[in-house]
N, C-alpha and C positions, 0 to 999 in steps of 0.2 A: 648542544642540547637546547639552551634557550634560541635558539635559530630557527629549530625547529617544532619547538613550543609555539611560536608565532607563525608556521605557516598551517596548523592544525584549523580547520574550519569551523569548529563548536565548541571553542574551548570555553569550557566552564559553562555550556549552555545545557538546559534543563528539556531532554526529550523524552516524550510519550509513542510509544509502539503499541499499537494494538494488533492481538493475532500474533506476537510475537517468540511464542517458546518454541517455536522450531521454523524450519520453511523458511520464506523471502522475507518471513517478520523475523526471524532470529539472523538470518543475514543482514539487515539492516541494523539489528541493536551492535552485530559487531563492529559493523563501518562506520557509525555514529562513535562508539568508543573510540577507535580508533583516531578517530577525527578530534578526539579530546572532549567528547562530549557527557553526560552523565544521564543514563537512560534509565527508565521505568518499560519494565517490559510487562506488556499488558494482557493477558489472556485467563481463558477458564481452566488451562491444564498447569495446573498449579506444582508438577511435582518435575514438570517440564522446564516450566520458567522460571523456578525456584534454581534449576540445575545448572540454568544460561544465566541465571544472575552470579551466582556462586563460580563460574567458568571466567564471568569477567569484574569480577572484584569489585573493587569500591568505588566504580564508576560506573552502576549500575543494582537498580530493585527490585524486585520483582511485585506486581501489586496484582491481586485477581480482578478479575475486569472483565466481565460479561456485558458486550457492547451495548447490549438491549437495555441495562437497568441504569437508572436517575442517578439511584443510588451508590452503585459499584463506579460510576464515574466522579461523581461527587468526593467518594473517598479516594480515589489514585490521583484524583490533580491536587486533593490534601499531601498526600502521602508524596507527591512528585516535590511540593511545596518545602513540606518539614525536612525533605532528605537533600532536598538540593534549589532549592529557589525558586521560581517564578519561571513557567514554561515560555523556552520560547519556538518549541518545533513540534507539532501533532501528525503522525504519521498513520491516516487512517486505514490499518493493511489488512484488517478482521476480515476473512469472507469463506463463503461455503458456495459448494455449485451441486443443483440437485435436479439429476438427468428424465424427461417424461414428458410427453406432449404434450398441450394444453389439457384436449380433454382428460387425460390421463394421471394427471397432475392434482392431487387432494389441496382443497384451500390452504388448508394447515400447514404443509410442504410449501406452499408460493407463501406463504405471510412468513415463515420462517426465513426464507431469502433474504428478503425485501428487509425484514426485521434488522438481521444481520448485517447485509450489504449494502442499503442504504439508512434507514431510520439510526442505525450504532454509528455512521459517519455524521450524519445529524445531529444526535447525542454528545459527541466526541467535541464537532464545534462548537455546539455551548455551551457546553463546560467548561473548555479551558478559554476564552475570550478573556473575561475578567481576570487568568492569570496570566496572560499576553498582555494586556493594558501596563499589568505593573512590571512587567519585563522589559515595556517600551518597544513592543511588536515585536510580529515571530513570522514563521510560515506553515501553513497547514498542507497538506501532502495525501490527498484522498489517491489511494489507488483505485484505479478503476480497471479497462483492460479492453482490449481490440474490439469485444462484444459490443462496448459503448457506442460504437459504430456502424453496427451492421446487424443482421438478422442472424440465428445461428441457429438452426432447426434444434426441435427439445432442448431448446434451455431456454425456456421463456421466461421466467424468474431472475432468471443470473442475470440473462440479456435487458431486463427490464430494469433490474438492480443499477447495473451500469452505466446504461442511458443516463438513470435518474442520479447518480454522481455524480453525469458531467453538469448535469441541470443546477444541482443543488454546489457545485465546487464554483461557477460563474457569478452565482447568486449570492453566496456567501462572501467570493472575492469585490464586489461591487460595494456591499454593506459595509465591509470590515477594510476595507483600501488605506481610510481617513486613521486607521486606527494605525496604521502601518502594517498591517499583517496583512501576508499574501496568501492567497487561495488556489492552487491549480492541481492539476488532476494526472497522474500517468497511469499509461495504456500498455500492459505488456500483451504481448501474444503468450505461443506457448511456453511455460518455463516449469521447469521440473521439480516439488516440492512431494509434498505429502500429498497435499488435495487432487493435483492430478496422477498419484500413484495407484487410485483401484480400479479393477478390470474396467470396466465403462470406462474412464475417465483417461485413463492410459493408452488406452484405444484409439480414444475422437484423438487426443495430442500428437500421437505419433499419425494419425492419417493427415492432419493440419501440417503437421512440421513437413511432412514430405512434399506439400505443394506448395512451401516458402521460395520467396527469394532466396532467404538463406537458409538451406533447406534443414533445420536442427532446432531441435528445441533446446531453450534459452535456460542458463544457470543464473541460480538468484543473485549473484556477485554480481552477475552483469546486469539486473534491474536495477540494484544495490547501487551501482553508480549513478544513476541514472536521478534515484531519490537524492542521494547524498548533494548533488549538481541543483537540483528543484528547492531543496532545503535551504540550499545557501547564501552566503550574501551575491554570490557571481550571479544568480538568475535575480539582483536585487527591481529590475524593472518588470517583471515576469509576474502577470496576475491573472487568473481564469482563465487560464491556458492549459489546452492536452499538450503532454509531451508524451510520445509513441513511440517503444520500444518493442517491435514488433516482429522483426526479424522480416517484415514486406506483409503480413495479413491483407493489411488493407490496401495495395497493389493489386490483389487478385491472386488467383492462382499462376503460379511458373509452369512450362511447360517441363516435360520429364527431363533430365540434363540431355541424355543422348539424343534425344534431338533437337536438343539446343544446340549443343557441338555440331549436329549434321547441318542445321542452320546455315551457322558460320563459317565451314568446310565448303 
């Protein structure tokens, strides 16, 4: 047992999840537990993440946490503090996607993105820095996504959103380096949660997923690793850096398999 105490990679380490009471944010608070770690799960669906704290006991809180407010951040890196010490892992995973072409697209709809998916990972960094200082550095963990990359018709928000993550995850890692905290960003493709479960949304995925390299869209376990690896001390030289779990997005599209096979035939 103590053997395997020691090969746990968070043990007794203080992590924030945002977006966390269900999806690829509540697969991560479990992999972080697992890992020995002691999470704060961060979100607005409060009877949700109340349910995933209570599911993984006393190595994990649930705090409400509306990415957009000073204030709601203010209080959960308190609350990450008094319950368990000094953050050393910010895992910025909050985000929404909201489908409309430009013209078609209400301001109010595109600032709400932006709000969430960039300015809440913004919010997120500065807050917990000065509890990373006294933790003696940590690693912050913006999820971003293949979008960050490329153009994606009617998603100009999301797609703007994510760009401006990979912008703000290099900048921040530049700043905060000296501090020993590392800053980088991952990039999933499709992966199968709640946000991409309604009609529009489950649509574009499954059209995406069928022109993958690998032609399937991806479970959050398997981004789960992904963070858990970016988190750790193993990526300890790793700073403003994408890592791309994409399943081939950014490859291009595959051709259909059967004439891939007639190809090679």
């Amino acid at each position: 047992m103590k053997g395997e105490e020691v090969m746990k990679r968070f043990n007794n380490r203080t992590v924030i999840i945002t977006g966390s009471a269900r999806g690829m944010g509540a697969s991560h608070a479990r992999g972080f537990v697992a890992e020995g770690a002691n999470v704060v799960i961060g979100d607005v669906l409060e009877q949700e993440g109340q349910a995933l704290a209570d599911e993984l006991g006393a190595h994990a809180i649930f705090s409400r946490l509306d990415v957009t407010s000073d204030r709601d951040w203010a209080a959960t890196v308190t609350a990450a503090e008094d319950a368990f010490g000094p953050v050393s892992v910010l895992i910025n995973n909050a985000g929404i996607v909201r489908f409309g072409q430009i013209e078609e697209t209400e301001p109010n709809v595109w600032r709400q993105v932006i709000e969430i998916n960039l300015t809440g990972a913004y919010l997120g960094i500065r807050a917990v820095v000065s509890s990373m200082r006294k933790a003696g550095g940590g690693a912050i963990v913006n999820i971003s996504s293949g979008a960050g990359f490329t153009a994606t018709f009617g998603l100009a928000a999301y797609v703007a959103s994510k760009w401006g993550a990979r912008g703000l995850t290099k900048t921040a890692a530049l700043e905060l380096g000296r501090d020993n905290i590392r800053v980088n960003s991952i990039h999933p493709g499709p992966v199968r949660t709640p946000m991409t479960a309604g009609p529009d949304a489950t649509a574009a995925v499954a059209a995406q997923a069928r022109h993958l390299a690998i032609p399937r869209v991806a479970e959050p376990e398997e981004i789960t690793q992904m963070v858990l690896f970016v988190a750790s001390d193993e990526a300890g030289f790793s700073t403003g850096s994408e890592f791309i779990v994409d399943g081939g997005v950014l490859l291009g599209p595959a051709p259909p398999y059967e004439r891939a096979e007639a190809a090679v035939a």
